[in-house]
N, C-alpha and C positions, 0 to 999 in steps of 0.2 A: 467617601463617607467615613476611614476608619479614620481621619485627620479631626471629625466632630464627636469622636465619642466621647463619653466622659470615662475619665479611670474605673470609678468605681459607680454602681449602683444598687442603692439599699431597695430589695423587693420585700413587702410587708413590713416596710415601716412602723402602720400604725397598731401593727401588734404588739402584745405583750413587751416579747423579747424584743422587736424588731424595736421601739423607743429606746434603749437600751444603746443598740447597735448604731441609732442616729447621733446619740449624745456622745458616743465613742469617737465616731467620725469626726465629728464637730471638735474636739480634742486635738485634730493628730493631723489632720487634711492638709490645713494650710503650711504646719510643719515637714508636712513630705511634699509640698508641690503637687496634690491631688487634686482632679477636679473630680466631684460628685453631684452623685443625683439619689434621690428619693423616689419609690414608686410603690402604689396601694390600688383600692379599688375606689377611695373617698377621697377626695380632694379636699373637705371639709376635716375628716379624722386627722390627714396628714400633716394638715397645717397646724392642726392643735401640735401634735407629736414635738414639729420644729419649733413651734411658740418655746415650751414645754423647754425645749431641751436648749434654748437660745437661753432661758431663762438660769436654766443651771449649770450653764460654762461659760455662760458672761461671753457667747460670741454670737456675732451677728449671721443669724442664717434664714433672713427673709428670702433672699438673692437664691439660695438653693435652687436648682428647677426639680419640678413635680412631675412624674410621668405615670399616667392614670392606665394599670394592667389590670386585670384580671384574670385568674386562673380560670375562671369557664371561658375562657375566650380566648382562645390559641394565637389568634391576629395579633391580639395585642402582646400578648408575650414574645411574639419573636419580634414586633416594633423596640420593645421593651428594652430585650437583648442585643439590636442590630445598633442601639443607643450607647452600648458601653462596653468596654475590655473585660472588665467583669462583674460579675452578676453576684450579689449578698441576701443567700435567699433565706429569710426567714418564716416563711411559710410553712405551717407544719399543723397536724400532720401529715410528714412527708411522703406516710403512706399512700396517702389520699390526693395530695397535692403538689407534690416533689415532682414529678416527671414531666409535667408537663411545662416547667419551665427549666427542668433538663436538657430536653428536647429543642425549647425554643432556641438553648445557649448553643449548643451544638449545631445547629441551624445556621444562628445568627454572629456565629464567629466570636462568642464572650467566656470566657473561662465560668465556671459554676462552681461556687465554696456557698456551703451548708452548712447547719450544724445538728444535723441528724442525730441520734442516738439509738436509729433503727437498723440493727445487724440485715434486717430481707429488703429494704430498702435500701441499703448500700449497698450488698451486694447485688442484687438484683438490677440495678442502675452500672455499673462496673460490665454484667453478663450482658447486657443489650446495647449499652451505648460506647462502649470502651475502644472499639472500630472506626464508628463514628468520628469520636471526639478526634480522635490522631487525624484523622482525614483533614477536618477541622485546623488540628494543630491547638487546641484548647485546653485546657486541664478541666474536669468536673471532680470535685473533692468533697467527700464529706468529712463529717465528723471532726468539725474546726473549730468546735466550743469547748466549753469542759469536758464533754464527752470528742473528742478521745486527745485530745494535745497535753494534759499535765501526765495521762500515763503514758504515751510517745513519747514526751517528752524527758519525761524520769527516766526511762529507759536508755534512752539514749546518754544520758547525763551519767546513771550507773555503768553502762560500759565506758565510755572516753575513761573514767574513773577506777576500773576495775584492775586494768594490764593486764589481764589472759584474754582466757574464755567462759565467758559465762554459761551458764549450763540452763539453770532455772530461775526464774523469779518469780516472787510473790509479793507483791503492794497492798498497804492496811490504810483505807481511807477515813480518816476521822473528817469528820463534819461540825465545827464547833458553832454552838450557835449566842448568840448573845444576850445581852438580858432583856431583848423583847423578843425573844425565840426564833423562829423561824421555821420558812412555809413555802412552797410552791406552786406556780401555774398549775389551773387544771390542764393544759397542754401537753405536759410532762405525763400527765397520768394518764391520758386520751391515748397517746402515743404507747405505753406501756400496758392500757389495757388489749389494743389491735394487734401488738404484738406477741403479745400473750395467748392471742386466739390462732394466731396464723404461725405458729413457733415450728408446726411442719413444715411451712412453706421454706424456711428458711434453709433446709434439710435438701430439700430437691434443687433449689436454687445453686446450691453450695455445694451439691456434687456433679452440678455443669458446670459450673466455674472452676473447681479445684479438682480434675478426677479424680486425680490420685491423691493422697493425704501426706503428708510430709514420712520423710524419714521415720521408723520409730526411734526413741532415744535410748539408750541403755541403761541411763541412770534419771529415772523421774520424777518429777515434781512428789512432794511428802502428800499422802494423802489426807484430810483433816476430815473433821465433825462435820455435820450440817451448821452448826455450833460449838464455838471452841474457844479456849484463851490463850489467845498467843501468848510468846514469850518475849515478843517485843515491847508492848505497852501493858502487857498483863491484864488487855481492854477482851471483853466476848467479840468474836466475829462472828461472820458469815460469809460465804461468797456472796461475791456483788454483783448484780443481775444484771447490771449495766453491759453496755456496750464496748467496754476497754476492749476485754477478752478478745470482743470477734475484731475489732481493728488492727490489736496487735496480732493476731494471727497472720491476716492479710500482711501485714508491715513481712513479718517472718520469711512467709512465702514469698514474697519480692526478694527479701536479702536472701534467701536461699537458693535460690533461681535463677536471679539474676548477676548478684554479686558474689556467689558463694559461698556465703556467710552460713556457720551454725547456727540454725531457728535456736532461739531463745523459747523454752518453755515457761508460759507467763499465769496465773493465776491471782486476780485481784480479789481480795476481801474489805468490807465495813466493818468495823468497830463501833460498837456499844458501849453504853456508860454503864449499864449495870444490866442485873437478869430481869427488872422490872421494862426496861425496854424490849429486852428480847420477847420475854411474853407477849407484850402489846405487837410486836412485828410479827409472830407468832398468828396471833391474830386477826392481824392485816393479810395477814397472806392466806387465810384463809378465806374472811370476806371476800377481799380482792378474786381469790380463784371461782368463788361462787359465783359474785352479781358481775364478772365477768363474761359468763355463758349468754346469758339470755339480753337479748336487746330491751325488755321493759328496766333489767335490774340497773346493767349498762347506764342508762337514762339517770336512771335514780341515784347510783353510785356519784357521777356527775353531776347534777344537779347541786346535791348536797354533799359533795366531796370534806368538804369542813366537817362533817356531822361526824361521819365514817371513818376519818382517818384522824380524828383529834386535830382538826386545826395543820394539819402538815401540808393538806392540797387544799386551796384555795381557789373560786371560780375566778377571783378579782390577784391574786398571787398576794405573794408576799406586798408587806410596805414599808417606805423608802427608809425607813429607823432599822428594819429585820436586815436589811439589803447591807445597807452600812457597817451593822455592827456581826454580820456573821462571817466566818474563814473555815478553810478548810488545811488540811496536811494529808501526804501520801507518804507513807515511808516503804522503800524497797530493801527488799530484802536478796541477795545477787549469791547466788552459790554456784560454784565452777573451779578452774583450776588457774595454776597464776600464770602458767603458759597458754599459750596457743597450738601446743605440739599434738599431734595427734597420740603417738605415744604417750603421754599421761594424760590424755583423754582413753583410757582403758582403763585407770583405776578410777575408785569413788572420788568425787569432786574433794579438793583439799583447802580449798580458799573462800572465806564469807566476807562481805560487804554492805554494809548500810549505808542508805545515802538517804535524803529526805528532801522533799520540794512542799514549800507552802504557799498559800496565796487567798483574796479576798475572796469573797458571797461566790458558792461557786457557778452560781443558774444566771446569772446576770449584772456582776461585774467581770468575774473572771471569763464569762464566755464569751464577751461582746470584745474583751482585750483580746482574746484567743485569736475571735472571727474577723478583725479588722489587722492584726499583724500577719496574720495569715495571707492576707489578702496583698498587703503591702511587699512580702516575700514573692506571692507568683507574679505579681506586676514588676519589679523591680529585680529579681533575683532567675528572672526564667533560664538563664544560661545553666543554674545551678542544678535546677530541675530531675528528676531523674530521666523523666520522659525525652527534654530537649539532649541530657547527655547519648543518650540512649543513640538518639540519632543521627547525631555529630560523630563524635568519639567511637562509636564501637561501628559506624558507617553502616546503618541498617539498609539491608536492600529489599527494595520494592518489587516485587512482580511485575514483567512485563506481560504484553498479549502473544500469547503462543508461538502464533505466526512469526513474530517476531523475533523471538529467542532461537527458534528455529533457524531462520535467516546466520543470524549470528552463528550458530553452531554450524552451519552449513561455508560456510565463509572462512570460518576457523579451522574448520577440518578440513576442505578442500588447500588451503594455503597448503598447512603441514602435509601431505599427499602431496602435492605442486613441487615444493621445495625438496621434498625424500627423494622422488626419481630425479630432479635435477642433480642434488649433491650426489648418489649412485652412479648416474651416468659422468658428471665429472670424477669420479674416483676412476672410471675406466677409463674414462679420456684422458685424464692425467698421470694415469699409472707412473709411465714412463719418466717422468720430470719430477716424481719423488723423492726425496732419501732413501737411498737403500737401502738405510741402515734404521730407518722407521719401520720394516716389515719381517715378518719371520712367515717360516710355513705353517697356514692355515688348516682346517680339518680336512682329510683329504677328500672327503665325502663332498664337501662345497667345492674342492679346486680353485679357491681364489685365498691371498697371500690376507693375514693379519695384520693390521695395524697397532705396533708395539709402543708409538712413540709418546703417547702417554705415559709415561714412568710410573708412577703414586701408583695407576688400577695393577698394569703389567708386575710392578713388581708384588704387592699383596696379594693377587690373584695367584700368585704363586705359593707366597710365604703362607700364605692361609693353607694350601696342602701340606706344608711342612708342621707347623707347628699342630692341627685337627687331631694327632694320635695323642699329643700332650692335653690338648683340653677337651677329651675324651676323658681321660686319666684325670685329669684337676674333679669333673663333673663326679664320678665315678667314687674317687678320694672324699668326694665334700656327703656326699649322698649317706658312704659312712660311718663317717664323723659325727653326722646330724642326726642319724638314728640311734648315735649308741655313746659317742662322746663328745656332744656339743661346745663343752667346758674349755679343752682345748682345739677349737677349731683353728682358730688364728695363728697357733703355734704349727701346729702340721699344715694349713693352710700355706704359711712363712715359709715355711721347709722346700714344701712344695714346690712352691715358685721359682723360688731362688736358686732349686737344684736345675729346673728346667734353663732359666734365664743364664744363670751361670754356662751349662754346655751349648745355648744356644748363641749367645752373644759374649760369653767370655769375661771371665773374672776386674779386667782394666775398665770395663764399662760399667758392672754393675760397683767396682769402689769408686766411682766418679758418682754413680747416681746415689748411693750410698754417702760421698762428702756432701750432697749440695744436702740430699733430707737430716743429716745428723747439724747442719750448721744451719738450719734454719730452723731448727727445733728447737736449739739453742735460741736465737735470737727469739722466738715465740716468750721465753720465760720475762722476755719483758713487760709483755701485757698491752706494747703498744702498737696500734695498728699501724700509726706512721712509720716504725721503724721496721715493721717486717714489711709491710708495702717497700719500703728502699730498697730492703734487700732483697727482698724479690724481684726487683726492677734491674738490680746488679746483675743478680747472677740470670736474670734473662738475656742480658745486653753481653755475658759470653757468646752467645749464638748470631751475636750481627758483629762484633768488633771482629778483626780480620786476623789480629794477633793472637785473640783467644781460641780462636774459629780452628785456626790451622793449629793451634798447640792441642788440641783435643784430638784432632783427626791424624796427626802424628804418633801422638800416646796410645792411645786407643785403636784403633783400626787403620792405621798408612797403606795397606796394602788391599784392603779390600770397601771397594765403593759401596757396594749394595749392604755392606757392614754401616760401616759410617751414616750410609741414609738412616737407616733403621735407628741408630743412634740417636741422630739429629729430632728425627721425627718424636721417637719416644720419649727423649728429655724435656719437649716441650709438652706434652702432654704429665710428664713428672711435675716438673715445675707446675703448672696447676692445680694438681691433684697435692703437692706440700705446702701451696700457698693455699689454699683451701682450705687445709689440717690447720695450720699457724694462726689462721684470721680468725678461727672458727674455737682456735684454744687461747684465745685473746677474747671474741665474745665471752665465752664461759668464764674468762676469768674477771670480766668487768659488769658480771650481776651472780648478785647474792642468792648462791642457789643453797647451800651451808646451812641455809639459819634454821633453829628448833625449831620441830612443829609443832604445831598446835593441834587440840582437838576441837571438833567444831562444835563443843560448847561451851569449850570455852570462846570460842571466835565470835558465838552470836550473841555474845552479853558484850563484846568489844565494839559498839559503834562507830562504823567509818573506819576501823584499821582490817588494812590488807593483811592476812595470816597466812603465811609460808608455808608451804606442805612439808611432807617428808626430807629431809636430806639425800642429795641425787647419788651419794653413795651407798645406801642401803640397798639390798638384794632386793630385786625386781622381780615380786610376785607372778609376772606372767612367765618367767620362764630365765634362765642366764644370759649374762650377759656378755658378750660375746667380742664386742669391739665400746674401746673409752676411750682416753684421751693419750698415751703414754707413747713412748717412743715404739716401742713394737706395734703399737694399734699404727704409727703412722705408716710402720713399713707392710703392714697386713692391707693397709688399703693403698698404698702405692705402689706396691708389688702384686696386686689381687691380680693374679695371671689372662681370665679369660678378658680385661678390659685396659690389660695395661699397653699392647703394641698397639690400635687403632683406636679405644676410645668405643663408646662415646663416653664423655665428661660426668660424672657422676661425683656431684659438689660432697663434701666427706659429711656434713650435716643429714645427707639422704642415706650415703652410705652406713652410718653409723647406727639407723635406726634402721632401716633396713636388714643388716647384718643383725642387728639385736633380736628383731622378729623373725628372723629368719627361720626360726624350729617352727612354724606354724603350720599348717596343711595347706597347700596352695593346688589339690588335686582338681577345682574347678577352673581353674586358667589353663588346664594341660591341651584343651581344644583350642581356645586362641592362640597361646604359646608355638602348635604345630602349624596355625595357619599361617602367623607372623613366619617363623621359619621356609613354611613353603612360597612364601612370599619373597625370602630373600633372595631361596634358591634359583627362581623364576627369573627374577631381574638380575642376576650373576648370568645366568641363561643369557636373556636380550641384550647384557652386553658385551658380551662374547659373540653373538649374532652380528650386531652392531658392525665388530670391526671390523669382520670377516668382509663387511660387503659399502659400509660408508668412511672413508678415509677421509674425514671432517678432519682429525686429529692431525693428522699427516699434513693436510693440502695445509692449514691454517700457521704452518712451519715454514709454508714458503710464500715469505714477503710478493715476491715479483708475482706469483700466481694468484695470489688474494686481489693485487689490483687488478688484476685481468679480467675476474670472472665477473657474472652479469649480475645487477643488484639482488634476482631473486634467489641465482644460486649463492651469495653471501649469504643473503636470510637466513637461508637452509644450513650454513656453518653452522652462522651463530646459534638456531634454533637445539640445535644436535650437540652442541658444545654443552649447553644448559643441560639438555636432556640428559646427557652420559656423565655429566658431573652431578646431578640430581642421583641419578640409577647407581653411580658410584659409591656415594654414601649411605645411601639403601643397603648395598650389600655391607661397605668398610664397617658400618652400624652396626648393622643386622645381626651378621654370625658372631661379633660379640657377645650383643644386647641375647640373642638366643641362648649361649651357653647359661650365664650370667641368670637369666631366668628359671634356667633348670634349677640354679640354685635358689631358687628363691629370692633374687633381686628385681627391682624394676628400675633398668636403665633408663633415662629421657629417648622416648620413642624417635626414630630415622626423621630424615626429610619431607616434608609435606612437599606433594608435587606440585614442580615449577607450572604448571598448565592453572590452574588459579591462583598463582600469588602474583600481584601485580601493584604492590605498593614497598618500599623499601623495610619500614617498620614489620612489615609480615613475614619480608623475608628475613630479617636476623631473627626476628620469634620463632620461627617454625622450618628454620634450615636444622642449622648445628645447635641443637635445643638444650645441650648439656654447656654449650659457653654463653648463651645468650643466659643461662639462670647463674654462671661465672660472675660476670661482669655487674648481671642487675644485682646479685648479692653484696658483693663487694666491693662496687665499683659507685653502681646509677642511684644506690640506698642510702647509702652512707654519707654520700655527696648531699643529700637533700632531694633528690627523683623529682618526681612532679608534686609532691606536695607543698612546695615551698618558692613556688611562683615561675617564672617564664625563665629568669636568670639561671637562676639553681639549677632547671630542669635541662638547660643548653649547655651548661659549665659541666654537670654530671655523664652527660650523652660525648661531649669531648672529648671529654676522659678517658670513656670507654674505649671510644676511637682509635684513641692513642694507642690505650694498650694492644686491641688487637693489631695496630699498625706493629708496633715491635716487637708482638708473640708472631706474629704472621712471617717476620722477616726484613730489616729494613731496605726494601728494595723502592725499583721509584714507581714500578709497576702496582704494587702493594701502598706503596704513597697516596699515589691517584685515585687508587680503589677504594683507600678510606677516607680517602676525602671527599668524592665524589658522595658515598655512601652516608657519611655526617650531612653533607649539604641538604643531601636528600631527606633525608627524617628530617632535618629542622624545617625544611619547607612544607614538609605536610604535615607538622606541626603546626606551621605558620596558616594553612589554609585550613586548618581545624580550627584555628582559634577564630578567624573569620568566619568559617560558617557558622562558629559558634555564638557569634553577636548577635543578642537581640531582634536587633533591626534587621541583620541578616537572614537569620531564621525565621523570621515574620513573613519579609518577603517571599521569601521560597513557596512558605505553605499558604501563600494566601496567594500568589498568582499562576502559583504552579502546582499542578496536579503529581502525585506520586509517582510517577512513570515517566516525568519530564524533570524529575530533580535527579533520580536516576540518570538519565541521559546525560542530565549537566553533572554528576559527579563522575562518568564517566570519560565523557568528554576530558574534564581538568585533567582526569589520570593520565591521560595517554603522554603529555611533556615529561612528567617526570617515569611511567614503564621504560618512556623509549632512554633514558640517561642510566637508568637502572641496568636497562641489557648492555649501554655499550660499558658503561664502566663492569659489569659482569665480565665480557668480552676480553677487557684488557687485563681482569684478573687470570682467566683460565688461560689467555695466548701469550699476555705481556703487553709493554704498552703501545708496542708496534703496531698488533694488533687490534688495538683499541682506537689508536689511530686511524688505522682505513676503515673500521666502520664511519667512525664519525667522521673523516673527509671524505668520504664516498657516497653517504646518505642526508648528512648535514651540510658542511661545509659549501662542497661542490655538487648537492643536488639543487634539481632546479624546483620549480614551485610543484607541477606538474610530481616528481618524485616526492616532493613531501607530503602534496595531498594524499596519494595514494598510501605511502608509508603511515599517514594520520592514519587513516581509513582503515585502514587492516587494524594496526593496531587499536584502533577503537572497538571491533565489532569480538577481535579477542579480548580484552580486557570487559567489556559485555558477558562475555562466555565464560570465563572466569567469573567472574560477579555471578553469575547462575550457578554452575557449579560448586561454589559456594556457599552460595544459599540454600540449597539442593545439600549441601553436608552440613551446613545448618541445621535445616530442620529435621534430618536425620538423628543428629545428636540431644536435639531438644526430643524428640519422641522417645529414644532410648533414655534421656533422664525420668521422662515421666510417667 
């Protein structure tokens, strides 16, 4: 059946508007490859309509077909609907007659575009059928005529336009009418008088749908008159009763929500020609509020709407001379700031903008273009969608049936239990065929030997005792600085460090790390990105060249290894943190932060020019400032003690502002702050526990024993390899990001655990979260990311590659790992883009129920989970190790072992997808 629908079909043709919206079609059909239909309650009214409108587009639309609905008759409406992809319902009003070919659509599988102007009708359709519809897979849309697309539409056109943030807005609609005036359907005013009476309704409606109400803003819309003269055309206004307001609030709420966008504060006002009109509106509004009340006045009001309103509302509407010769203008008015930073979003907005959108008749040329490009966009553009991205790209998961999930979690838990006493008992059974030199003596309380042969934990699990009395002392030092002399923090901060690093690591290392920041600082005054990218790619490439390698370990530390480690380690996390400073003082120097400012009156007599705020050197009202651009800010943030030996990554754009707010009261995070902390100390715990009793680490060191062992006890490695390298960075994170927060920083939060991430892209988002914002800053943005098509977005992801391949080390272990890793993201890239199609997302939702796409997304995942653990594998063991997974479970398994190997990992990557979900909607409750 969906092979004979037509694209489109016009419902109330033979009304008012709906003749209108036929002669639109008739325009544009043949030029988009559309097939339509027509549909009424009169077969005789409709054929006049298309007579009618054949006649005034010179095209021939006898051939149209007729399909005979009616709103009392629910049959025919979902016949109506099960006839077309989408449904163009001009029926109105919608109060009264809108649902029930909502209903039908949602039913009958047709998308629904309206052109409502009713706030309790829209939303009220959104609060009941909004469920529905996605089940469906359909869009139901209002408000696709004048009411509400030129002010969506301005809005949107003012921000691409703006370059910050905008703050507030207010649009002045002028209505120009022409020199045979102009007048409207009584429909318009039918619609406005129901709404007028039911104006609570919209009140209760509106606090099921939204409970909570948006953010409040700090800086709010100006408040004006009932009546007023603006400054922009010197015309009287009013607020306009219309339905922009409540639309674009909804828009707000979507971007705030979902995209995370600042709600735009939006107020539209009407413009008058003089005070002799306001009187007379004056007037109107108060007849209107009178013969409102009562149903005989009602009647009356309507009947002779021409009598009452001077000719404005018409029972017969306007005619085709008023139609032609009348326009309309909207001018926006956009105050905010010319960044986006949240930092000068704390002072008063500093930047205004004008922009203006004009267009014809606005009741019935421009709504009938609205309601049919509208229409053309969700048929042709549905990838675009928010809905369809929604559940492609961000992989929305479904609910399964309890029992079910259950299953899964019982499946996933029992495995991990299965595989722990396996890998335990192998640690006893293979005691003896270990390194010996993998083991030191254990707690004596346990009586069984530790497993040392991890280096990275062993040795920081150490150094973290050594160094704990100095950032005591850093904490302690900053605490009162901050309370008595914030001014120079940076300088005793400097001091600080340097005196610590100095006795702890020795003068030869800190003038090495001191040459690379003082010559890259230098190179920064160029301004250009390509040249500090080189040289930053230079002196990274000391750390893999074998000549430079051993000259550094020679100079610096020849006699001591756990020296040198420390060195290597920490120069690489230098090196980021002054590539960071460099790139970030190349942005600043490649926009115009400098320029006079203006004051915003004078700014609002400046139509369409963007006005500069303050210059970014002036003293910073909230408070000093504490870290800028200069050679000392670099070494204050690359020497900043509690995050310089482990990290995490803290890009210097976060740090800079951070450090600058730093005097603020931060005494309501001191409860999180202690439970993050006791969170670190817990998992320092379990991996200390760990070694004492599973010797994953050890066994996974000896080639000959890895092939031996039986495929479940491999599982059990590799599962435990993940897990203590997850638990690892938890703490290496933690007791940084902890100190660091005493000061009032906020480091990029630990590792999300490995037990729900099961796609490649999730894991570089939500491992090492301080280089994944590195790379996309620097690296995936710059390049062109994904806004600049399929190419760009794979050339930039490369890239990244690359580099962590060369920060990481150029080994060939490290090779595989990011290569494997690249291949990985492009392929589910590549399977987003297909389920992104059209035709493929049609399918889904029209043969498959929501808990069976589910399964078919989980299903895909499990090829590339299982590529993701073993190249995991060959990162934590080498590539030896990567090796016998995949010849031991790939390779040389037989069918028999890959079923089973599918099968777990399906029922886990299931369990994850819950647990996910399940922290989903966790995090959606605490937003709202």
């Amino acid at each position: 059946m969906a092979t004979e629908r037509y694209d489109i079909v016009v419902f109330g043709a033979s009304g008012f508007t709906g003749q209108f919206v036929v002669e639109e079609m008739a325009k544009v059909a043949s030029g988009q490859g559309l097939t339509w239909a027509v549909s009424g309650r009169s077969m005789e009214k409709i054929q006049q309509v298309l007579n009618k409108a054949s006649k005034r587009t010179g095209n021939e639309l006898e051939s149209i077909p007729i399909i005979i609905a009616d709103t009392s008759n629910d049959e025919s409406l979902l016949q109506m609907a099960k006839q077309a992809r989408l449904v163009l319902n001009c029926v109105g009003p919608y109060r009264f007659y809108g649902e029930q070919v909502v209903k039908a659509c949602v039913e009958g599988g047709a998308h629904h575009l309206d052109i409502s102007g009713e706030p309790t009708y829209i939303e009220k359709m959104q609060l009941k059928y909004n469920g529905e519809a996605q089940k469906s897979g359909v869009y139901v849309i209002s408000a696709c005529g004048y009411d509400s697309i030129p002010a969506e539409a301005g809005i949107l056109f003012a921000k691409n336009k703006f370059g910050g943030q905008i703050n507030t807005m207010e649009s002045y609609l002028e209505l120009h009418s022409g020199p045979h005036g102009m007048a409207v359907n009584n429909g318009t005013l039918e619609s406005a008088i129901y709404g007028f009476l039911h104006e609570g309704e919209l009140k209760s409606v509106r606090k099921s749908l939204f409970p909570e109400p948006l953010p409040p803003a700090k800086y709010k819309l100006p408040k004006r008159g009932m009546f007023f003269k603006n400054d922009i055309n010197t015309k009287w206004s009013a607020p306009f009763l219309g339905s922009d307001k409540s639309v674009v609030y909804r828009s707000q709420r979507f971007n705030a929500s979902e995209r995370k966008e600042k709600a735009i504060q939006y107020q539209p006002y009407i413009c008058y020609d003089g005070l002799l009109t306001v009187f007379g509106l004056v007037w109107f509004g108060l007849l209107f509020a009178v013969m409102s009340k009562f149903s005989f006045t009602r009647k009356l009001f309507l009947r002779y709407s021409s009598f009452f309103t001077f000719g404005l509302f018409k029972p017969n509407g306007p005619s085709l001379k008023q139609i032609e010769t009348c326009s309309f203008s909207m001018t926006f008015v956009s105050k905010g700031w010319k960044t986006k930073s949240d930092e000068d979003q704390q002072s008063p907005p500093d930047t205004v903008k004008i922009t203006k959108i004009t267009g014809p008749e606005a009741g019935y040329v421009t709504t009938p273009i609205c309601m049919v490009q509208a229409a053309i966009v969700v048929l042709k553009e549905t990838d675009k969608l928010p809905g369809n991205c929604m559940m492609s790209r961000r992989c929305k998961i479904y609910p399964l049936p309890w029992l079910e999930v259950q299953f899964y979690r019982g499946v996933h838990v029992s495995v991990v239990v299965y595989v722990t006493w396996l890998v335990c008992s192998a640690s006893r059974e293979f005691d003896g065929a270990l390194n010996i030199y993998a083991f030191e003596p254990g707690w004596s309380w346990i009586g069984a030997d530790k497993d040392v042969s991890n280096y990275e934990w062993h040795y920081f699990y150490n150094w973290f005792w050594v160094i704990l009395p100095f950032y005591v002392g850093h904490v302690a030092l900053s605490k009162i600085i901050e309370w008595n002399f914030i001014e120079v923090r940076r300088w005793v901060d400097l001091a600080y460090s340097c005196g610590v690093l100095l006795y702890l690591m020795g003068w030869r290392i800190i003038l090495l790390f001191l040459c690379h920041c003082f010559f890259m600082f230098i190179i920064s005054f160029t301004q250009s990105l390509i040249i500090v990218w080189v040289t930053s790619l230079g002196l990274l490439m000391t750390l893999n060249i074998d000549y430079t390698y051993s000259l550094m370990r020679h100079w610096c530390c020849e006699d001591h290894d756990g020296k040198f480690y420390l060195m290597v380690y920490t120069l690489a996390l230098t090196h980021l943190r002054y590539t960071s400073f460099c790139l970030e003082k190349c942005f600043h120097g490649n926009k115009e932060y400098d320029e006079p400012s203006k004051s915003l009156d004078e700014s609002s007599k400046s139509q369409g020019q963007l006005i500069p705020g303050n210059s970014g050197h002036t003293e910073d009202p909230r408070g000093p400032r504490v870290c800028g651009k200069g050679f000392i800010d670099l070494m204050f943030y690359v020497f900043y003690l509690p995050l310089f030996f482990t990290g995490p990554l803290l890009t210097f754009n976060l740090f800079q502002k951070q450090m600058n707010n730093s005097y603020k009261s931060h005494s309501k995070a001191l409860p999180s702050l202690f439970v993050n902390m006791a969170r670190v100390v817990f998992w320092g715990v379990v991996n200390e526990c760990l070694l004492h009793f599973l010797y994953f680490n050890a066994i996974q060191q000896n080639n000959a024993l890895m092939n031996r062992l039986d495929l479940w006890t491999l599982a059990g490695i590799g599962y435990w390899n993940g897990q203590f390298f997850m638990n690892k960075y938890t703490v290496l994170y933690g007791v940084p990001s902890s100190v660091a927060r005493l000061e009032s920083l906020d480091p990029p939060k630990g590792p999300r655990c490995v037990a729900y991430i099961y796609t490649y892209s999730e894991m570089w988002k939500y491992f090492d979260r301080g280089m994944y914002s590195f790379i996309k800053r620097y690296i995936f943005f710059p390049l062109g990311g994904s806004q600049r098509g399929v190419l760009h977005q794979t050339t930039a992801s490369f890239a990244c590659f690359v580099f962590v391949y060369l920060w990481h080390g150029s080994e060939y272990y490290v090779f595989l790992w990011t290569l494997f890793n690249f291949v990985g993201v492009v392929l589910e890239q590549i399977f987003q883009v297909i389920l992104e199609i059209p035709a493929v997302y049609n399918v889904q939702r029209r043969y498959l129920s929501k808990e069976w796409i589910r399964r078919m997304h989980a299903f895909l995942s499990v090829p590339l989970f299982l590529m993701s653990a073993i190249t995991a594998f060959c990162f934590f063991g080498g590539s030896s190790v990567g090796f016998i997974f995949y010849s031991r479970y790939i390779s040389s398994g037989n069918a028999q072992t890959l079923a089973t190997v599918y099968a777990i990992l399906y029922c886990c990557v299931q369990s994850s997808m819950e647990i996910k979900c399940t922290s989903k909607n966790k995090d959606t409750t605490k937003e709202n």
